[in-house]
Structures are given as C-alpha cells and as structure tokens.
C-alpha positions in Angstrom: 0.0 0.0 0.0 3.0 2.7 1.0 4.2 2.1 -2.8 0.8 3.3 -4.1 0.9 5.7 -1.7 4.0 7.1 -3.4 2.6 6.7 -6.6 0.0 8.9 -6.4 2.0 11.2 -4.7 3.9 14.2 -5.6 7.0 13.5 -3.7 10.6 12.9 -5.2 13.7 11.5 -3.8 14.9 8.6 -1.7 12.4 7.5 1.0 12.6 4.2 3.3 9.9 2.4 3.5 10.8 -0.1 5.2 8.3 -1.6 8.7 8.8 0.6 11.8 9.8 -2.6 13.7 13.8 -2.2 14.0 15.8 -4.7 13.6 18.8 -6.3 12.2 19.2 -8.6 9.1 20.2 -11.4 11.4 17.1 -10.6 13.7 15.1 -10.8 10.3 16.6 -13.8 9.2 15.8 -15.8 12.3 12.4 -14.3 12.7 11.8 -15.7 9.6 13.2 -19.0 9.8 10.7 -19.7 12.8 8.0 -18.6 10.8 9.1 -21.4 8.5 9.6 -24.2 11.3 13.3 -24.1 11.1 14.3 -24.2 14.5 17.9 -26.0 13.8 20.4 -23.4 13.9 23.6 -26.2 14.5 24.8 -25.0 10.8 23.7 -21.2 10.5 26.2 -19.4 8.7 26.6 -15.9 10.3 27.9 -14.6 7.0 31.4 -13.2 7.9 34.5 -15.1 8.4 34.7 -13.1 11.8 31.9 -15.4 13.0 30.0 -12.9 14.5 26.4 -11.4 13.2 26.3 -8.7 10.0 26.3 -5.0 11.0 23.1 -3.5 12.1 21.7 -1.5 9.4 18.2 -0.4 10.1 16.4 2.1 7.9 15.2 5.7 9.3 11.2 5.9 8.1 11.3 8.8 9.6 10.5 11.0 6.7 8.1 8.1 5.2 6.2 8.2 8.4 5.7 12.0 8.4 4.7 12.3 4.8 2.4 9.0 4.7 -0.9 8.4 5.0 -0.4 4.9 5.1 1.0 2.9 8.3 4.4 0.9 8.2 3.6 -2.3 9.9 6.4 -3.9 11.6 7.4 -7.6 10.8 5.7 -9.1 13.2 2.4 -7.5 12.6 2.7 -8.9 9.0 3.6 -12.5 10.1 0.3 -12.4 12.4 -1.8 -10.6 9.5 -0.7 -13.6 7.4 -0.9 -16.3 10.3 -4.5 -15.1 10.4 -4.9 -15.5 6.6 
C-alpha cells in the first residue's frame, strides 16, 4: 500500500519504507526462519569469516512516516496478518 501511496504522490527522492519494527538482518533472518519451522540453527552461517552477526543497518522511516498516510507495519504484525490468513 506505501508504494501506491508514493505513486500517487507528488513527492521525489529517496524515502525508506521499510516496517517501523527495528531490527537487524540477522534478527530478520531468524524471525523468519521460525515462521518457517526451522528451529535448527547447529549450521547457521553468520555470513562473515569473523563469525560474529552482520552490521546493524536499520532504515530511518522517519520522513516516510511523516509524509504518509499509510501505516508501516512492523514484521511481526505482517507475520500475524498472514498467520491469520
């Protein structure tokens, strides 16, 4: 819906869009991965050869948020929403 949003909207230049529910990729990954039933993590690659987690890179919504009609859901909202499905 935020896409259409944008659309239809007058507004130009870079805007994050992204769920107001912060997190990192790795925090994302694993969320995911129990919505899928994959509880094993004895093999999960952290993807570094440091063997710690990637950087944190959230995105600031910010500027989406105060320009938007339409609300960001967070992950976990969605996963319910579709749960619910």
């Amino acid at each position: 819906m935020a896409c259409l949003e944008l659309c239809d909207s007058r507004f130009t230049g870079i805007i994050n869009i992204a769920g107001r529910q912060e997190m990192s990729r790795a925090e994302l990954g694993l969320k995911l991965l129990d919505w899928w039933g994959f509880f094993n993590r004895e093999n999960l690659e952290t993807g570094d050869s440091g063997g710690g987690w990637p950087i944190d890179c959230r995105l600031d919504i910010s500027l989406a948020s105060r320009i938007m009609a339409t609300p960001l859901s967070g992950v976990d909202e969605v996963l319910r929403a579709a749960q619910q499905r």
